[in-house]
N, CA, C and O atoms as a Tripos MOL2 file, in Angstrom:
@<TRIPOS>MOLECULE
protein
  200   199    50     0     0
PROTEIN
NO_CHARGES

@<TRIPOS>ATOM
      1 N         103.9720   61.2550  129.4820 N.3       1 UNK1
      2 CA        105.0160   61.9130  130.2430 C.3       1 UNK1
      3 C         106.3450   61.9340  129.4860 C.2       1 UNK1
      4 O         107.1030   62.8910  129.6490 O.2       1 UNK1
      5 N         106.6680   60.9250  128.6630 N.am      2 UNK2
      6 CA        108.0100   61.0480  128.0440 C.3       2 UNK2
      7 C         108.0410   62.2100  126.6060 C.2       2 UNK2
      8 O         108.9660   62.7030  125.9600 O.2       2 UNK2
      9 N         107.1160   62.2760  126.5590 N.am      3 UNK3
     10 CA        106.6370   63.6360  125.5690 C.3       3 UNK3
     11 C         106.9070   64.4770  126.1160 C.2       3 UNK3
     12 O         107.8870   63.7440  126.2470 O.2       3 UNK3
     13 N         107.1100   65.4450  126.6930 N.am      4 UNK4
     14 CA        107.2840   66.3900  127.9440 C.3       4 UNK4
     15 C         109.0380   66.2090  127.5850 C.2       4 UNK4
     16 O         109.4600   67.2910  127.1770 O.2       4 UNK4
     17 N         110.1930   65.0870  127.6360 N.am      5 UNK5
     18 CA        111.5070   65.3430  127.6610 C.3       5 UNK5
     19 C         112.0570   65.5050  126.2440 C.2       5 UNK5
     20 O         113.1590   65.7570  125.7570 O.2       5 UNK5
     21 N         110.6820   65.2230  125.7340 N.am      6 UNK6
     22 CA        111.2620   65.9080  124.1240 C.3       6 UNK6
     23 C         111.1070   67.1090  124.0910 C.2       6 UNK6
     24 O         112.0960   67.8400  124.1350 O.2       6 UNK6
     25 N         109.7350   67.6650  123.9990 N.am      7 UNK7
     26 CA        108.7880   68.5910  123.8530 C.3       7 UNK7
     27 C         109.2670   69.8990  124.5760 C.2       7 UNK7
     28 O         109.1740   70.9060  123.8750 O.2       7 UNK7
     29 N         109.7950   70.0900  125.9310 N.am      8 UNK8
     30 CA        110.2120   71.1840  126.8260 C.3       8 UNK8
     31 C         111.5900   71.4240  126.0880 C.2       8 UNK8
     32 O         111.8550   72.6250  126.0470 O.2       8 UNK8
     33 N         112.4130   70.7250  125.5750 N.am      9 UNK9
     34 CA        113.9440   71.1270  125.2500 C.3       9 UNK9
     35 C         113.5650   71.8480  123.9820 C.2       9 UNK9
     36 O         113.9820   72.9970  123.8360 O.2       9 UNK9
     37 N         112.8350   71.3050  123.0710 N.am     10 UNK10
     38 CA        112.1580   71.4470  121.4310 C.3      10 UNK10
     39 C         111.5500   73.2860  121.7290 C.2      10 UNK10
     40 O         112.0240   74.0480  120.8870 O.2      10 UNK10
     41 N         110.6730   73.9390  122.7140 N.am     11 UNK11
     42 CA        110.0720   74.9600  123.0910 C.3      11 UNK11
     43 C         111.0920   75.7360  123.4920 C.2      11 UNK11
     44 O         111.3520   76.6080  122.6630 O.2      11 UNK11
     45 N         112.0040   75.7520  124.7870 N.am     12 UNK12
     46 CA        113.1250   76.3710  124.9820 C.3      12 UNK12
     47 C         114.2560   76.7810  123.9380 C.2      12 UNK12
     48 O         114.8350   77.8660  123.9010 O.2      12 UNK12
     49 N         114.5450   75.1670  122.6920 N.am     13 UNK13
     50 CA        115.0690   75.7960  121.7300 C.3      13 UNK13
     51 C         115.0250   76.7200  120.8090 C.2      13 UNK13
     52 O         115.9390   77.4270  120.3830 O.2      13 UNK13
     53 N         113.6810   76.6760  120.4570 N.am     14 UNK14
     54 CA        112.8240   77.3660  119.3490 C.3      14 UNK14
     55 C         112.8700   78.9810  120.2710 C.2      14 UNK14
     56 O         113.2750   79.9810  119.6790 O.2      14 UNK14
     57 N         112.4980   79.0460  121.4660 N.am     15 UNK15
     58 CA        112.7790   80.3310  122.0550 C.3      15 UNK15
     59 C         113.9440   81.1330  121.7840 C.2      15 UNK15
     60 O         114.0850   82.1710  121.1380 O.2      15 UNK15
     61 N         114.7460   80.4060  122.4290 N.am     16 UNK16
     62 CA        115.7780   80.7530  122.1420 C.3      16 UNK16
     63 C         116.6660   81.4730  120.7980 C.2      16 UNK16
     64 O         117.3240   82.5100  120.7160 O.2      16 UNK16
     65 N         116.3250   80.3620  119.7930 N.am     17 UNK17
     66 CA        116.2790   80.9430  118.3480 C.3      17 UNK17
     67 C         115.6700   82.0870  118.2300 C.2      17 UNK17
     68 O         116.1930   83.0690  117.7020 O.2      17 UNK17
     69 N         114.5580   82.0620  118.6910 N.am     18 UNK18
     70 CA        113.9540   83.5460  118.1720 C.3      18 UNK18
     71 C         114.6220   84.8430  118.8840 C.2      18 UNK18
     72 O         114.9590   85.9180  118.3890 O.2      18 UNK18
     73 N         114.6990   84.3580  120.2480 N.am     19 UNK19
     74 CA        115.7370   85.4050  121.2690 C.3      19 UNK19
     75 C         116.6340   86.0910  120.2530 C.2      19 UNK19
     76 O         116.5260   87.2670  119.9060 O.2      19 UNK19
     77 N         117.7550   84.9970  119.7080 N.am     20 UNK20
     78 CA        119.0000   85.2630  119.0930 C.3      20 UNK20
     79 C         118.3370   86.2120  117.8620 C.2      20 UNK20
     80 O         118.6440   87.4020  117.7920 O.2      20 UNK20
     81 N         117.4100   85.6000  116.9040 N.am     21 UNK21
     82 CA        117.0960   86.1190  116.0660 C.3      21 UNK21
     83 C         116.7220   87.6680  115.9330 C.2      21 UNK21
     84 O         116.9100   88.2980  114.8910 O.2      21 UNK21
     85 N         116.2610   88.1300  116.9110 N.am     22 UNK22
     86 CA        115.6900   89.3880  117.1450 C.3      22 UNK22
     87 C         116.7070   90.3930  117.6230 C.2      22 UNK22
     88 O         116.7980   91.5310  117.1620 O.2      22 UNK22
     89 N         117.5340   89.8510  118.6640 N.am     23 UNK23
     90 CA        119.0540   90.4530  118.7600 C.3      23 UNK23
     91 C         119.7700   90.5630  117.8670 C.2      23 UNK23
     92 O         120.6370   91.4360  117.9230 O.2      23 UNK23
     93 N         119.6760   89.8290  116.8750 N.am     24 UNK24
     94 CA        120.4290   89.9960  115.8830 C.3      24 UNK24
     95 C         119.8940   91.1830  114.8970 C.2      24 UNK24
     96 O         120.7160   91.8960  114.3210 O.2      24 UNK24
     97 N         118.5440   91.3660  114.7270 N.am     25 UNK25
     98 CA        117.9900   92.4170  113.8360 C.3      25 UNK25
     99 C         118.0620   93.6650  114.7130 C.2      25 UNK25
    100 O         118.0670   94.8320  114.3210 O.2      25 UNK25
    101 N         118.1170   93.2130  115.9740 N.am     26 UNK26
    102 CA        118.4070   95.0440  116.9140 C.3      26 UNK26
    103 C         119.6000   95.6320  116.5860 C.2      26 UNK26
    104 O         119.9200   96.7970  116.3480 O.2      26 UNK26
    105 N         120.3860   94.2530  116.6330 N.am     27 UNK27
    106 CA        122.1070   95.0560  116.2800 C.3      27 UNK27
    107 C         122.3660   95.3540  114.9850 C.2      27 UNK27
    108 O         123.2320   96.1720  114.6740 O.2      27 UNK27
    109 N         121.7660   94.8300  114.2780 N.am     28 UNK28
    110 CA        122.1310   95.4030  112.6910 C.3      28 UNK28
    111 C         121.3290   96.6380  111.8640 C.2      28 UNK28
    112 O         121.5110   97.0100  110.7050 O.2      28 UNK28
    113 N         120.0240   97.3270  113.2490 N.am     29 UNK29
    114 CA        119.6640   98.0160  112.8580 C.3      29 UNK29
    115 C         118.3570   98.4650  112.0890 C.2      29 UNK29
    116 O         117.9570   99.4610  111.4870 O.2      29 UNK29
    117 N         117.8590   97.0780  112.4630 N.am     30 UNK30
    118 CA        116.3890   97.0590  111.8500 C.3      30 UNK30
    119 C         115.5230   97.6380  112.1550 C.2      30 UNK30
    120 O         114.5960   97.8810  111.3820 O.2      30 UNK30
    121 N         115.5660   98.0080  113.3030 N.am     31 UNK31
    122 CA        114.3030   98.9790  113.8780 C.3      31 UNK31
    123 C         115.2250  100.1650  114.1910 C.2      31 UNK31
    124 O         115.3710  100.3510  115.3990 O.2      31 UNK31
    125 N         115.7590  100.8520  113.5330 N.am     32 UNK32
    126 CA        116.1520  102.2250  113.7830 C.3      32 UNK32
    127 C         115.1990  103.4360  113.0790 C.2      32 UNK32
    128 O         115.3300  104.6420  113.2900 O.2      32 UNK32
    129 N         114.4680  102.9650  112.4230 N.am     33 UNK33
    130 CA        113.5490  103.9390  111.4760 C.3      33 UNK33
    131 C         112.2270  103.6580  111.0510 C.2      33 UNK33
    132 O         111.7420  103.5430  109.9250 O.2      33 UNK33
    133 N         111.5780  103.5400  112.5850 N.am     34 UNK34
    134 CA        110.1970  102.8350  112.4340 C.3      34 UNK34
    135 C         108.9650  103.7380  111.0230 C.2      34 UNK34
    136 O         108.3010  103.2580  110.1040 O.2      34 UNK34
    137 N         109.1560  105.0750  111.4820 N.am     35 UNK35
    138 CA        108.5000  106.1490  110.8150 C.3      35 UNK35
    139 C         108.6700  106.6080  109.3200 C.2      35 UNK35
    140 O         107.8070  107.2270  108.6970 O.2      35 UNK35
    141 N         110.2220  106.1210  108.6920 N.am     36 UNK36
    142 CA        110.6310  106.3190  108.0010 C.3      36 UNK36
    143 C         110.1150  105.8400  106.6720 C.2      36 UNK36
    144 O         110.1790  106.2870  105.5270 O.2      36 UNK36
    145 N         109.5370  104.6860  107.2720 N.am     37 UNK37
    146 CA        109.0440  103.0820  105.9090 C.3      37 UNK37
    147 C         107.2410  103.8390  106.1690 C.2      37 UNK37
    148 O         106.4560  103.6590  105.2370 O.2      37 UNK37
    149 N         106.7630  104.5790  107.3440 N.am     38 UNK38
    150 CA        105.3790  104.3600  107.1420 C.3      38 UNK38
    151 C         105.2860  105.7110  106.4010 C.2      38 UNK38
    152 O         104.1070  105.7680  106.0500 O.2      38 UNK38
    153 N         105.8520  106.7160  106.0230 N.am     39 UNK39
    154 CA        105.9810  107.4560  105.5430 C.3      39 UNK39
    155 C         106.5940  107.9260  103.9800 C.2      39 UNK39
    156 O         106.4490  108.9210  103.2700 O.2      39 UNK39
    157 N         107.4140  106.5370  103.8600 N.am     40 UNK40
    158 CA        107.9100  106.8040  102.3190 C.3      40 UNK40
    159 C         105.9610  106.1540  101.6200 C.2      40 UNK40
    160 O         105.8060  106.6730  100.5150 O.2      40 UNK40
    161 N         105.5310  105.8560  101.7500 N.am     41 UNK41
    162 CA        104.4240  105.4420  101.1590 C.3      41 UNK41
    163 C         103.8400  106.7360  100.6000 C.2      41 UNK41
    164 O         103.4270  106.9150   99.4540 O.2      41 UNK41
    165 N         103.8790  107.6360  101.6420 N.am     42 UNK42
    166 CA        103.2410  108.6140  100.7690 C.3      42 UNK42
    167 C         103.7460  109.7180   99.5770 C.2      42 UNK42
    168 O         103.0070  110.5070   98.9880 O.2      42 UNK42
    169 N         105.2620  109.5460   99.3820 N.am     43 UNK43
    170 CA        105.8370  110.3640   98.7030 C.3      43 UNK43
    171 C         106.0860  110.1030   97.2020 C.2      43 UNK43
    172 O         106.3760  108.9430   96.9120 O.2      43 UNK43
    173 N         106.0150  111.0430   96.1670 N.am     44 UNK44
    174 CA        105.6970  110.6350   94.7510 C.3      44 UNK44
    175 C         106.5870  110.4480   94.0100 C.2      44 UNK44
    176 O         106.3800  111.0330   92.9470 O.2      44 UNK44
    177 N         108.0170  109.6100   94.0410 N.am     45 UNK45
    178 CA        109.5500  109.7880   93.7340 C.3      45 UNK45
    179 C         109.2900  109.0720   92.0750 C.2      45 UNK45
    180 O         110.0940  109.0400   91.1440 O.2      45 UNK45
    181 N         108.2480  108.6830   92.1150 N.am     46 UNK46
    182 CA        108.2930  108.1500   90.4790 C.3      46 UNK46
    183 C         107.7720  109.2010   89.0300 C.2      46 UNK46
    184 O         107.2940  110.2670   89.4170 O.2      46 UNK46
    185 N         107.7950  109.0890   87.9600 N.am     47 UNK47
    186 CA        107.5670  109.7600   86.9660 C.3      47 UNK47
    187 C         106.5500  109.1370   86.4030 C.2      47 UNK47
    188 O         105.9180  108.0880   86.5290 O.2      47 UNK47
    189 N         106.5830  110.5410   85.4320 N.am     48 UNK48
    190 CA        104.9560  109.9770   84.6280 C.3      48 UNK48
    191 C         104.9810  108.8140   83.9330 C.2      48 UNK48
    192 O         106.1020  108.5580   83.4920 O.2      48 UNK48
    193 N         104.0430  107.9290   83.6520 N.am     49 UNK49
    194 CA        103.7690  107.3130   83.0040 C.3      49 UNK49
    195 C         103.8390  106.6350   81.7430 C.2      49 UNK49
    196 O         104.4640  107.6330   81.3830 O.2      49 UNK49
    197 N         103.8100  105.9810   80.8210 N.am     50 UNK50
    198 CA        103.9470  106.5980   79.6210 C.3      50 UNK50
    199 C         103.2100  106.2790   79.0380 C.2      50 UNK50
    200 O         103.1120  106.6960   77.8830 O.2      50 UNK50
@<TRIPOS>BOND
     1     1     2 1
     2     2     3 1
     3     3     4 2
     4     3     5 am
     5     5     6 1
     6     6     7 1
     7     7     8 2
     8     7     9 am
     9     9    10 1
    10    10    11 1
    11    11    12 2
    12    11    13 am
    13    13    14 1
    14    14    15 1
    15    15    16 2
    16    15    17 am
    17    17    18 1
    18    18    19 1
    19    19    20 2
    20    19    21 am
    21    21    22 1
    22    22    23 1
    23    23    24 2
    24    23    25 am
    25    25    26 1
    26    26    27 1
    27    27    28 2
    28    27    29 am
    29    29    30 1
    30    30    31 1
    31    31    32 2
    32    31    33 am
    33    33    34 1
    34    34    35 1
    35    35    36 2
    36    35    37 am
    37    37    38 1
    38    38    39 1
    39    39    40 2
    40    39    41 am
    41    41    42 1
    42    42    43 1
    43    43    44 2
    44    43    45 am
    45    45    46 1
    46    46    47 1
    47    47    48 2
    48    47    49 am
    49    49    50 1
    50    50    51 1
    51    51    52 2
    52    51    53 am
    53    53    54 1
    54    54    55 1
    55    55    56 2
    56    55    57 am
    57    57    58 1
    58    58    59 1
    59    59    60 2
    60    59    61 am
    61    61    62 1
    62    62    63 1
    63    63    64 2
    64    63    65 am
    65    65    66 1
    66    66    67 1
    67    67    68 2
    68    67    69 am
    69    69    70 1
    70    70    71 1
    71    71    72 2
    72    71    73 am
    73    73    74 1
    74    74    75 1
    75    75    76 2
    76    75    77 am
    77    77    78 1
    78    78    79 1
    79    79    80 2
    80    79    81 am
    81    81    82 1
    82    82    83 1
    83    83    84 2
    84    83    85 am
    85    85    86 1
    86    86    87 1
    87    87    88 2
    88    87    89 am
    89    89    90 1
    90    90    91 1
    91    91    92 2
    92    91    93 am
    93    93    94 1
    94    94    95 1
    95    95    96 2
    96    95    97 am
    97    97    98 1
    98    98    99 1
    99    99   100 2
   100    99   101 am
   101   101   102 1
   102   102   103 1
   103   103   104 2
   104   103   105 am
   105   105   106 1
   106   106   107 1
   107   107   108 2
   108   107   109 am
   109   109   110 1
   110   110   111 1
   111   111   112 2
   112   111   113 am
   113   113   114 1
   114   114   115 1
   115   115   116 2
   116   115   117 am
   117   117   118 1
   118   118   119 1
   119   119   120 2
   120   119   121 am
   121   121   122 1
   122   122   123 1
   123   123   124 2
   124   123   125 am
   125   125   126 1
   126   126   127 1
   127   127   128 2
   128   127   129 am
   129   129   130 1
   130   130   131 1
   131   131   132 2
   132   131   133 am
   133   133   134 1
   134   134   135 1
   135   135   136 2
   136   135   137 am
   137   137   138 1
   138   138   139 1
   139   139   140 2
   140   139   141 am
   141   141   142 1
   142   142   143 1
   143   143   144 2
   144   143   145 am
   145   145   146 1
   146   146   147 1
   147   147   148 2
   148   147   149 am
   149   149   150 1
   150   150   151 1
   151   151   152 2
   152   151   153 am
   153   153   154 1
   154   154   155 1
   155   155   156 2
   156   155   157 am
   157   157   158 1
   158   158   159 1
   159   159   160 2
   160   159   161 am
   161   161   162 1
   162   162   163 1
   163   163   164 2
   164   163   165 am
   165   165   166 1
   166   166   167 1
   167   167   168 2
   168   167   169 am
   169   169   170 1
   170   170   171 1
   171   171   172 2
   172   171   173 am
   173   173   174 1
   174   174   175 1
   175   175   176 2
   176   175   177 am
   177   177   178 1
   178   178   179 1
   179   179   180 2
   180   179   181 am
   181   181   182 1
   182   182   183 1
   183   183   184 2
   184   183   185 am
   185   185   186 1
   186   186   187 1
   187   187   188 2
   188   187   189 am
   189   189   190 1
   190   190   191 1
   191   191   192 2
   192   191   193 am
   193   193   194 1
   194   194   195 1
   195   195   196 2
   196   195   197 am
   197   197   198 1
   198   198   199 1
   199   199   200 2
@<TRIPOS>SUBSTRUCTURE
     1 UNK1         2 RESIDUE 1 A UNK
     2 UNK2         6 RESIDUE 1 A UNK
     3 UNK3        10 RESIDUE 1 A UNK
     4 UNK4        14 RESIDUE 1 A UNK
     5 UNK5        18 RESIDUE 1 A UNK
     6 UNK6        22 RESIDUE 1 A UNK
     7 UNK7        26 RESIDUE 1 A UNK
     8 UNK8        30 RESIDUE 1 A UNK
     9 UNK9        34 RESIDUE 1 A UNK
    10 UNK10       38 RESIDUE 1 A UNK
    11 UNK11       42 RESIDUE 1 A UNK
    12 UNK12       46 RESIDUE 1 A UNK
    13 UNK13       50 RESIDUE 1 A UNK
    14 UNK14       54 RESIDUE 1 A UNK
    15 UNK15       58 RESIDUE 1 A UNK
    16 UNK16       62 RESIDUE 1 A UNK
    17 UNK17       66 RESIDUE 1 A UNK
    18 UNK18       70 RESIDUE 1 A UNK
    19 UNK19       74 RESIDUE 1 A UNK
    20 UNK20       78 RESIDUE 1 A UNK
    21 UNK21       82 RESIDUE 1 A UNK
    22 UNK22       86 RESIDUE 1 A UNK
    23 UNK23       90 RESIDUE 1 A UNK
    24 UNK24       94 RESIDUE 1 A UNK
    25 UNK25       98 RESIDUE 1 A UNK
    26 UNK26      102 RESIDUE 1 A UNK
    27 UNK27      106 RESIDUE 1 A UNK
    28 UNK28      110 RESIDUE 1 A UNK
    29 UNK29      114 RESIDUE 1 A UNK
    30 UNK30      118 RESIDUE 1 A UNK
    31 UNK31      122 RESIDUE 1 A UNK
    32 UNK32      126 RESIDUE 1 A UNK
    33 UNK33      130 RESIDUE 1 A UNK
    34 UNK34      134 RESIDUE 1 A UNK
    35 UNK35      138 RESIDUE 1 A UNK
    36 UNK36      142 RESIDUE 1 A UNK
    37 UNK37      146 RESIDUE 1 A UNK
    38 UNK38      150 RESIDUE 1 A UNK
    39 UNK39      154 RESIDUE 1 A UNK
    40 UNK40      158 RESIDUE 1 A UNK
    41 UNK41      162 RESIDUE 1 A UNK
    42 UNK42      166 RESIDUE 1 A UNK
    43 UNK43      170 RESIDUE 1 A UNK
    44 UNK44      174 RESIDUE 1 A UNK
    45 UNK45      178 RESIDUE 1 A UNK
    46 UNK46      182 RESIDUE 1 A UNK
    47 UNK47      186 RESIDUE 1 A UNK
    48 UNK48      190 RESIDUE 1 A UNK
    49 UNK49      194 RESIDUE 1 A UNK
    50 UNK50      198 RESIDUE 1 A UNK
């Protein structure tokens, strides 16, 4: 049982972190161009070889 008053604060924190973490990549814009990245894959911007 005293595992539990570590353990529940330790889970909520770690949540939390990730909460913040993900808000933080919404606001700076990370997912504004989901299509953009699956699509540069196919385009040929490099030169020949040598």
């Amino acid at each position: 049982m005293s595992v539990l008053v570590f353990m529940v604060p330790l889970a909520i924190a770690l949540g939390l972190i990730g909460l913040a973490g993900f808000l933080w990549a919404l606001h700076n814009g990370q997912f504004d161009d989901p299509d953009g990245s699956a699509s540069r894959i196919l385009l040929d911007d490099d030169g020949p070889l040598p």
